[in-house]
C-alpha positions as CSV (number, residue, x, y, z in Angstrom):
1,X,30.3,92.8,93.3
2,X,33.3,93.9,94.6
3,X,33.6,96.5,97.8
4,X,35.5,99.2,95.1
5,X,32.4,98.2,92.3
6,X,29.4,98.6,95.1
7,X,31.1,101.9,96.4
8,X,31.2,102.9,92.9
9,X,27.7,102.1,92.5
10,X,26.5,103.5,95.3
11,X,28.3,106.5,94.4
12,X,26.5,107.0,91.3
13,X,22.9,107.3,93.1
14,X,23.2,110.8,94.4
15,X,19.0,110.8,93.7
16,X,18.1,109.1,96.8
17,X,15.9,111.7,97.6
18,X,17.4,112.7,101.1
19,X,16.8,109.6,102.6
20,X,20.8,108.1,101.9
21,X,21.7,105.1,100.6
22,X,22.0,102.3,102.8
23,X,21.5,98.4,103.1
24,X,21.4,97.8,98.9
25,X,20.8,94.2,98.4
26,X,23.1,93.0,95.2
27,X,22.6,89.9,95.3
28,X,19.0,89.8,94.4
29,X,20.6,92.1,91.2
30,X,22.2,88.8,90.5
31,X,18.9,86.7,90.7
32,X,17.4,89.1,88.4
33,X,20.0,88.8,85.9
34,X,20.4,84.9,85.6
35,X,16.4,84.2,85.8
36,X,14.0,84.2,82.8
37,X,10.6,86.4,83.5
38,X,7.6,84.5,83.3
39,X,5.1,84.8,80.1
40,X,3.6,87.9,80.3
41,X,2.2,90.0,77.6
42,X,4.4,91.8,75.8
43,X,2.1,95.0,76.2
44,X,2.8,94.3,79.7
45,X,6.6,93.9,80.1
46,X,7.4,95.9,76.7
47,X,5.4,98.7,76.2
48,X,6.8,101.5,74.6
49,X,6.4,104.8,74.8
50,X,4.3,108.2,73.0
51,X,6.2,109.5,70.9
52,X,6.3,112.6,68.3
53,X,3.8,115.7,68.7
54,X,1.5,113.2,71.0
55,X,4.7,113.6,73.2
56,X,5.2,117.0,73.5
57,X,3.8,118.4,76.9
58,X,1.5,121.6,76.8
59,X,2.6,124.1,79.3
60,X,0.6,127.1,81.2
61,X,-3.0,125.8,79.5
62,X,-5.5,123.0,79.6
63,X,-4.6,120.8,76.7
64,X,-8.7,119.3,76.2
65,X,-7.0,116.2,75.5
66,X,-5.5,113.5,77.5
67,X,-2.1,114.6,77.4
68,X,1.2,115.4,79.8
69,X,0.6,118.8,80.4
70,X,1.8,121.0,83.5
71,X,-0.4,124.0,84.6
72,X,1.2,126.9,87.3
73,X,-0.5,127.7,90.4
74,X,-4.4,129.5,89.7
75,X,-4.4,128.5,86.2
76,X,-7.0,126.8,85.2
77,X,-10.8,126.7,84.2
78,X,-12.8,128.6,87.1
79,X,-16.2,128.9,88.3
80,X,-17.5,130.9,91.2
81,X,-19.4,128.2,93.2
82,X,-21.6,130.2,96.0
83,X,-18.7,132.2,97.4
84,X,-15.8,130.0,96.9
85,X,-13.8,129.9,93.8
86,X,-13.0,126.3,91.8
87,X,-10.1,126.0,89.9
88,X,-10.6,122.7,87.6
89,X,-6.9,121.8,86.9
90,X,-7.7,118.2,85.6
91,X,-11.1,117.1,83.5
92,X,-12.6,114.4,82.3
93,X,-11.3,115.6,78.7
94,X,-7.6,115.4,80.3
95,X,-7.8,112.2,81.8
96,X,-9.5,109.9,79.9
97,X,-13.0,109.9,82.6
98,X,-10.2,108.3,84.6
99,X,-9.9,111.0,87.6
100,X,-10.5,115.1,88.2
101,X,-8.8,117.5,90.0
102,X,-10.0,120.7,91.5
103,X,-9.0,123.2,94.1
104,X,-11.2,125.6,96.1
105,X,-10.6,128.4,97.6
106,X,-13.1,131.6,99.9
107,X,-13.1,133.8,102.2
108,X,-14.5,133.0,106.1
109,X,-17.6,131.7,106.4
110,X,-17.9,130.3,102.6
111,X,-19.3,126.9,102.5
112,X,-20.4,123.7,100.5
113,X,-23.4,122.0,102.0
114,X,-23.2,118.6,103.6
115,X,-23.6,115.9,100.1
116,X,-22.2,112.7,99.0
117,X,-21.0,111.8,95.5
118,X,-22.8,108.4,95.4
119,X,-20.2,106.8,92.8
120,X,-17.3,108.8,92.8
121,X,-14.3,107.8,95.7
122,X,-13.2,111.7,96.7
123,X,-9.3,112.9,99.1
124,X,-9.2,116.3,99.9
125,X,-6.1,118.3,101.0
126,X,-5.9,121.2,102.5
127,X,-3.2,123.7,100.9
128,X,-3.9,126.8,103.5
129,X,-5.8,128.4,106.1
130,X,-7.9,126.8,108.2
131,X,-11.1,124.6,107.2
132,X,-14.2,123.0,109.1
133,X,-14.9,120.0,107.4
134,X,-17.8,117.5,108.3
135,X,-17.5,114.3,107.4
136,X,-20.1,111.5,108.7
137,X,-21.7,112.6,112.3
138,X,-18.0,114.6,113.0
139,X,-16.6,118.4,112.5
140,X,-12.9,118.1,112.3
141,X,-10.8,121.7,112.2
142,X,-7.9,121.3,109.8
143,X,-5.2,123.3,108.5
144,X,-2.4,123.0,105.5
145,X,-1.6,119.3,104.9
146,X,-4.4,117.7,106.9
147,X,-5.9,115.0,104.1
148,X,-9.8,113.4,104.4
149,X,-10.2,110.0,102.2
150,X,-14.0,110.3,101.5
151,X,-15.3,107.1,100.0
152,X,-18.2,106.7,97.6
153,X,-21.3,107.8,99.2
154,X,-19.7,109.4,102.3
155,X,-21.9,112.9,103.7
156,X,-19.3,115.4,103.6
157,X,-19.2,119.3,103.5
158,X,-17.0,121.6,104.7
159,X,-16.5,125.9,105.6
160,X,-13.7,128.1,105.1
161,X,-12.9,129.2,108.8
162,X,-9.9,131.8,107.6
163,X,-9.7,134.2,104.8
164,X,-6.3,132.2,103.1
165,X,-8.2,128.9,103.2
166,X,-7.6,126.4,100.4
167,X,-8.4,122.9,99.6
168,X,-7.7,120.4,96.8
169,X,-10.3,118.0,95.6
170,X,-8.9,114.6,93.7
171,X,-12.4,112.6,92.7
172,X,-12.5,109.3,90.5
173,X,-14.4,108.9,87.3
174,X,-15.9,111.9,85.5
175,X,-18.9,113.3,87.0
176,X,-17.8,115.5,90.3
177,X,-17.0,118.5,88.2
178,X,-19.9,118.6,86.1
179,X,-22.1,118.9,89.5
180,X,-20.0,122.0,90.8
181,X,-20.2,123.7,87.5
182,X,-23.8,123.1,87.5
183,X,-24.3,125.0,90.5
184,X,-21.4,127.8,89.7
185,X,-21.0,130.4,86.8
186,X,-18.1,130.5,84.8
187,X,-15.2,133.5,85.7
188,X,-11.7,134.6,84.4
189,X,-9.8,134.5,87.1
190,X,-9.3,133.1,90.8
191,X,-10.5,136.6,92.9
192,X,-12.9,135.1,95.3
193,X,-16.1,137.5,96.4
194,X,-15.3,140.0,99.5
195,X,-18.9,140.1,100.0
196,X,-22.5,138.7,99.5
197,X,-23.9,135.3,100.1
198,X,-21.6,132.4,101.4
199,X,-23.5,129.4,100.5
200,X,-24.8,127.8,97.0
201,X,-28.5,129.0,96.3
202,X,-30.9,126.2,96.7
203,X,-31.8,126.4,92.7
204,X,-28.0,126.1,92.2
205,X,-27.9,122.9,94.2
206,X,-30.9,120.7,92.6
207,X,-29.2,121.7,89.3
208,X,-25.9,120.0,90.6
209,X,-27.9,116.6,91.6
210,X,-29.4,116.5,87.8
211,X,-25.9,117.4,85.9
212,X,-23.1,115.5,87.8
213,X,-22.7,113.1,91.0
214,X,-23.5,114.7,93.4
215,X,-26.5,114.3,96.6
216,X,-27.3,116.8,99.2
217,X,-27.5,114.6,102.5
218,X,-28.8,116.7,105.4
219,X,-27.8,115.9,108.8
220,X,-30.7,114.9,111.2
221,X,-29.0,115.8,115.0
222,X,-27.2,118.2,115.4
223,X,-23.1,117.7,115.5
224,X,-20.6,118.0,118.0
225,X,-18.1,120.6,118.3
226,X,-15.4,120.1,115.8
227,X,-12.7,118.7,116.5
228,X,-8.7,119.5,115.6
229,X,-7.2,116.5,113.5
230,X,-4.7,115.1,115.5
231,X,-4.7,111.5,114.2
232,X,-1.1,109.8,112.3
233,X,-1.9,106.3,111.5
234,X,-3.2,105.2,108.3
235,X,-6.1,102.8,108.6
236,X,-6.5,99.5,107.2
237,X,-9.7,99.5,106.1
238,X,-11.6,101.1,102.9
239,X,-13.9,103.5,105.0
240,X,-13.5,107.9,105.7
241,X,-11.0,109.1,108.1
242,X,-9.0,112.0,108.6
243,X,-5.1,112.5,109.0
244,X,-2.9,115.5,110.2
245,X,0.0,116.9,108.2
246,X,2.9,114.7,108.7
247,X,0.4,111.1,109.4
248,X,0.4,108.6,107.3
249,X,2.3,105.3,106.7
250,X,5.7,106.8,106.0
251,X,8.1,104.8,104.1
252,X,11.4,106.8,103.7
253,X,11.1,109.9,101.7
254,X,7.2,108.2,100.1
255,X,4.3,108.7,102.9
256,X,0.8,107.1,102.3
257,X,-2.3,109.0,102.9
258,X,-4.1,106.4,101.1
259,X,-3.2,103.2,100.2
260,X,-5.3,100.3,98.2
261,X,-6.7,98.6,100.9
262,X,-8.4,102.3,101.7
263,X,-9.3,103.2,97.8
264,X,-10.7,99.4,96.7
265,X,-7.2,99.6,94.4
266,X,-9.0,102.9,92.5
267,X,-5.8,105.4,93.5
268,X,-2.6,106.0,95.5
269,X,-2.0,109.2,97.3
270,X,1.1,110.1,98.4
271,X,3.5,112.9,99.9
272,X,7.0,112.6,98.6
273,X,9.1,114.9,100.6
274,X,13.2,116.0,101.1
275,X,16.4,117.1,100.4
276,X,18.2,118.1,97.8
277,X,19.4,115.5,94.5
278,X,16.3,113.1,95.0
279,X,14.8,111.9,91.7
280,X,14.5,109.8,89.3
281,X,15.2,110.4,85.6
282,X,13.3,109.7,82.2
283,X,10.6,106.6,82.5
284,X,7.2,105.9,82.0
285,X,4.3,104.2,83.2
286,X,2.1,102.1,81.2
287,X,-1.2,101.4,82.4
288,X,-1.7,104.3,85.3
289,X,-1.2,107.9,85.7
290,X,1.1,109.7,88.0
291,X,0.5,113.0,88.6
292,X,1.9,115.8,90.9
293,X,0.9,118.9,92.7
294,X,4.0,121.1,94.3
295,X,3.4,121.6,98.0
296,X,6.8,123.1,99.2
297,X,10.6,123.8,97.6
298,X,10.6,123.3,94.4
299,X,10.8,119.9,92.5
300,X,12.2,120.1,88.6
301,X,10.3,117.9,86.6
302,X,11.3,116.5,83.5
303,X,8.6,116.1,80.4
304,X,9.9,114.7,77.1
305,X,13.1,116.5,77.0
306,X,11.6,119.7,78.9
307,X,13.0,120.8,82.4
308,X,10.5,122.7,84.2
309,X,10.5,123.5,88.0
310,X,7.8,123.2,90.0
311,X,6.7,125.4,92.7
312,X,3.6,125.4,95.4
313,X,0.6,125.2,93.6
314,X,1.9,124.0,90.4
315,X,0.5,120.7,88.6
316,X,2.3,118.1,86.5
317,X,0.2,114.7,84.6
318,X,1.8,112.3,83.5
319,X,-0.5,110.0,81.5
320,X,0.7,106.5,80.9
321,X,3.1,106.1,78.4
322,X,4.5,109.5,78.3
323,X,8.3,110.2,79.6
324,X,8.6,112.1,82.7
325,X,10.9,112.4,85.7
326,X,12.1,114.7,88.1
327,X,14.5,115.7,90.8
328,X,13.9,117.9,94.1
329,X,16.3,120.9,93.9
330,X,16.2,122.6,97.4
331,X,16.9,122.2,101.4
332,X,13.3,121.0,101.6
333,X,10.7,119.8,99.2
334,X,7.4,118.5,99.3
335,X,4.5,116.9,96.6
336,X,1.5,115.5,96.2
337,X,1.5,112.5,94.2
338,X,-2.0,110.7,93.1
339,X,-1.5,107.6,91.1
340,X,-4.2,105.6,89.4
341,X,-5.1,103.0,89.2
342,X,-3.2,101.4,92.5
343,X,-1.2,98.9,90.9
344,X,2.0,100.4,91.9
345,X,1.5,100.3,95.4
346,X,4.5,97.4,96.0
347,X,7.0,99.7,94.1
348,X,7.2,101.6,97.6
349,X,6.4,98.8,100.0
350,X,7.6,96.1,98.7
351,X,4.9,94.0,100.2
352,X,5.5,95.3,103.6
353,X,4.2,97.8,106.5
354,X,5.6,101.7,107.0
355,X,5.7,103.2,109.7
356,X,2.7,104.5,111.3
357,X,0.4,102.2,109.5
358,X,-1.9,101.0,112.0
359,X,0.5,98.2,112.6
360,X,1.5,95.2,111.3
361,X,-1.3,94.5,107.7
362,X,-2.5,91.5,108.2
363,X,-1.5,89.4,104.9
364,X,0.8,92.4,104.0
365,X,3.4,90.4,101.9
366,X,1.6,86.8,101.5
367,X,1.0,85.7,98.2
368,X,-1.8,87.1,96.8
369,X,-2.8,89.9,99.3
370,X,-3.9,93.3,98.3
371,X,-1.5,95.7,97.7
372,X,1.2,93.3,99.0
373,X,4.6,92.7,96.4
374,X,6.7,89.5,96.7
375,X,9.9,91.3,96.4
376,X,12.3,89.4,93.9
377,X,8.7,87.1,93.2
378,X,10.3,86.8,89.0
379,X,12.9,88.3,87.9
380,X,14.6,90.0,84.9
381,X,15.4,88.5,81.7
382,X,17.4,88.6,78.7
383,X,16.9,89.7,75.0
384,X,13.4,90.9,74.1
385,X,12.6,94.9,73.1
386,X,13.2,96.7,76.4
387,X,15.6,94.1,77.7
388,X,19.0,94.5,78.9
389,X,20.6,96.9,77.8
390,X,23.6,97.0,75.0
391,X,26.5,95.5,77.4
392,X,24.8,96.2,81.1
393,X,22.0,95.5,82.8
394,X,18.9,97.0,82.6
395,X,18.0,98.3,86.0
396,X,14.3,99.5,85.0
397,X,14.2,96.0,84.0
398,X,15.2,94.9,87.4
399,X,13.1,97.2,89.3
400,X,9.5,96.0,86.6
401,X,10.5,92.8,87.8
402,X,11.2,93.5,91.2
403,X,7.7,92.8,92.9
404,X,4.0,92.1,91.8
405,X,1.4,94.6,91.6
406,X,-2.3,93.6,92.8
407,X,-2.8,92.8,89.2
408,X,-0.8,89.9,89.6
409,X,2.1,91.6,86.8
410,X,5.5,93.2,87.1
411,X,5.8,96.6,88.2
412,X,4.2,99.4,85.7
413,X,8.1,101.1,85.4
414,X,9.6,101.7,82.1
415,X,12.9,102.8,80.8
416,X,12.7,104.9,77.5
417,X,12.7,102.7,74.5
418,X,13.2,105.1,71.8
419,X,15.5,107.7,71.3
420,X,15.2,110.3,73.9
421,X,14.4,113.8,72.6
422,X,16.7,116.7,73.3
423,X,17.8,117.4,76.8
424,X,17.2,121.0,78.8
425,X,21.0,121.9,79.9
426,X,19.5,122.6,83.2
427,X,18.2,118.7,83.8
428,X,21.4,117.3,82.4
429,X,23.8,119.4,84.1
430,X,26.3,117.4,86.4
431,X,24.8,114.0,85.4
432,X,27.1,111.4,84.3
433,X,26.9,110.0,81.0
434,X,27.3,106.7,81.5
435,X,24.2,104.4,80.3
436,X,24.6,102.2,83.2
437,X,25.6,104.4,85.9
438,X,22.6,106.4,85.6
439,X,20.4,103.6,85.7
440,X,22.5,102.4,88.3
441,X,21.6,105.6,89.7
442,X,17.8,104.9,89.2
443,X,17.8,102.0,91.1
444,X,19.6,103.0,94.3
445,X,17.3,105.7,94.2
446,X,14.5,103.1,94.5
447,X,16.7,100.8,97.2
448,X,17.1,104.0,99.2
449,X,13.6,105.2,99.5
450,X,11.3,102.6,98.2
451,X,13.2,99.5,99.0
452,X,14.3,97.2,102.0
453,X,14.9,97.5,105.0
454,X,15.9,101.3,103.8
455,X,12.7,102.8,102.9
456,X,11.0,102.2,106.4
457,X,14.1,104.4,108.3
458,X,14.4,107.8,108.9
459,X,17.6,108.6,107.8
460,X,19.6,111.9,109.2
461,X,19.8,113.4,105.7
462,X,15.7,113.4,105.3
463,X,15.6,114.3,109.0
464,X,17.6,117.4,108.7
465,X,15.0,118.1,105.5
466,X,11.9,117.6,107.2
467,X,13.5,120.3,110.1
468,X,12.9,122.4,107.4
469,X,9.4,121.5,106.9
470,X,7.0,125.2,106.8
471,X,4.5,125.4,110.0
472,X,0.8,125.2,108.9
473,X,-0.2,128.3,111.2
474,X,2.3,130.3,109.2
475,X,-0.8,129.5,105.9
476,X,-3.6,131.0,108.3
């Protein structure tokens, strides 16, 4: 490629999310393009996509089905549960059993009894005020963007200490919900109680046990004094812990709450976060979901031809197989991202550590190791459905075969393969037309903030957007 041809390239990938474009390596682009890809099924490097009314995202409303769908902040099905209001924003019927989704929300002093959820892996987020949450034989104080991983079977409870507080609740499987609508009663709307009890009645409670996983789990000794979160470094191993807003295992724009070696390979959970023109455009995902929950800015996602912007408190799913994208639109921008399963883990770290991952992962990389991609390990081919494409190269192509997920197969990344429906003026404004550039433009995007040696720098442009990053004191 030619200094004029790479600039030009380069050029084209104003998505890279804040974090700049840097350090592209083209000549793996040229190992992808003169390799064949190994036999895999053609389910697996050639899906194609939903199409026709299946397609179509609902918007403002539960779909009861298991569809793309995007709900605004408060919306959803709620239940008064003791004190607290929950919001269920994802159910069982909208995901398959795969995974749930629920936010709670009280005034001071509302709680939820120490429990477990025996089968069912649980992170919890907090989205404002402040919260006392006990986890194990520890009381930890956290405030907006201070995340828990609570593994199967792990005593946890927790109680509102502010008036604003607010927590999200992603479980696995299907039986989480059930147990806190057990021991709730329906109600229209998201006003929590100004007065009357604070905790679940007792009656309440042994109805949860019998309807839904869930397993009150008393503690014995009394616990010590909680604790602020202060810790940043992402453990290695599958058990609880707690992290404070900004921890994680950051690469680039992409930072790791929970990664597969702390979920057994069940989910991902990530905080995507900067500047302005960072996206990527119209793809899908086969075999896991990706869904995402607007934290700060505002983040326009893109749903079969729809453009719709996404602001705090706002929830997009994308099932596999349906079209989505998106782009962050202003100075700062933040989201939740909770994939599942974990096979895509390697798309962001290409079989390598972050920063502030507990160090170096031991195996991270080698052949076979959890989580761990062999970045370049196949490569992309020629001909086939959902090969090149007419006259360039197919960069979704390249970046499928770009690394190995845990499940031993190409990355789960797709490029539409049938005609794309018609465009919102607002997404396609600016954008070049050209086939190739744009996915030209897709991959950069992936070099810049997923790739290597980019993805584990903190770049000016993402640092002056994470200046911009709200205080958590200011959601007390």
């Amino acid at each position: 490629m030619t200094d004029f041809n790479r600039r030009a390239f380069l050029g084209a990938a104003g998505l890279a999310a804040g974090a700049g474009v840097f350090g592209l390596d083209t000549g793996v682009l040229g190992l992808w393009a003169e390799q064949q890809p190994p036999a895999f099924p053609d389910e697996i490097l050639n899906p194609i996509e939903v199409s026709g009314e299946e397609a179509v995202p609902i918007i403002g409303r539960l779909p009861g089905a298991r569809r793309m769908y995007v709900l605004p902040a408060n919306i959803g099905e709620h239940h008064l549960v003791g004190s607290q209001v929950m919001t269920r924003i994802a159910r069982p019927v909208e995901t398959g059993n795969v995974h749930e989704l629920m936010t709670f929300a009280g005034r001071t002093g509302s709680t939820l009894p120490r429990h477990a959820h025996l089968s069912s892996h649980a992170a919890l987020l907090v989205l404002s005020g402040e919260v006392e949450l006990e986890l194990n034989d520890q009381r930890w104080r956290m405030t907006r963007g201070d995340f828990a991983n609570l593994p199967a079977g792990t005593p946890h409870g927790w109680t509102m200490r502010s008036d604003r507080a607010q927590i999200a609740l992603f479980t696995m499987n299907d039986r989480v919900g059930a147990a806190f609508v057990a021991m709730g009663t329906p109600q229209a709307n998201t006003n929590a109680p100004t007065s009357g009890e604070l905790a679940v009645a007792q009656a309440k409670l042994a109805s949860a046990s019998l309807q839904g996983d869930f397993q009150l789990a008393p503690q014995a000794a009394p616990l010590p004094e909680p604790q602020k979160v202060t810790n940043v470094v992402l453990p290695l191993t599958p058990g609880p812990y707690v992290l404070a807003d900004g921890g994680g295992e950051r690469f680039g724009g992409n930072t790791f709450l929970a990664r597969n070696a702390n979920t057994s390979g069940q989910f991902l959970f990530l905080i995507t976060e900067g500047g302005p023109g960072g996206g990527v455009g119209a793809h899908f995902h086969a075999r896991h979901f990706e869904n995402f929950f607007a934290l700060d800015g505002e983040t326009l996602g893109w749903a079969h031809g729809k453009a719709l912007p996404l602001k705090t408190g706002d929830y997009f799913q994308a099932p596999p197989r349906n079209l989505h994208g998106f782009k962050l639109t202003q100075a700062y921008n933040r989201f939740a991202a909770f994939l599942t399963p974990g096979i895509f883990e390697s798309f962001f770290t290409r079989g390598g550590p972050g920063r502030g991952g507990g160090g170096a992962r031991a195996g991270a990389g080698e052949p076979g190791a959890a989580g761990g991609g062999n970045r370049g390990a196949g490569a992309a081919g020629v001909g086939a459905r959902g090969g090149f494409a007419r006259g360039g190269p197919d960069m979704f192509r390249a970046l499928q075969m770009s690394g190995r997920g845990p499940d031993g197969y190409p990355l789960d990344v797709h490029p539409a393969k049938l005609p794309l429906p018609p465009q919102d003026p607002v997404w396609t404004e600016g954008e070049s037309r050209d086939e190739v550039a744009q996915r030209a433009a897709v991959l950069a995007h992936a070099q810049a903030i997923c790739g290597v040696p980019v993805s584990r720098e903190i770049t000016p442009e993402l640092r002056r957007a994470l200046a911009l990053k709200p205080n958590p004191a200011a959601f007390i």
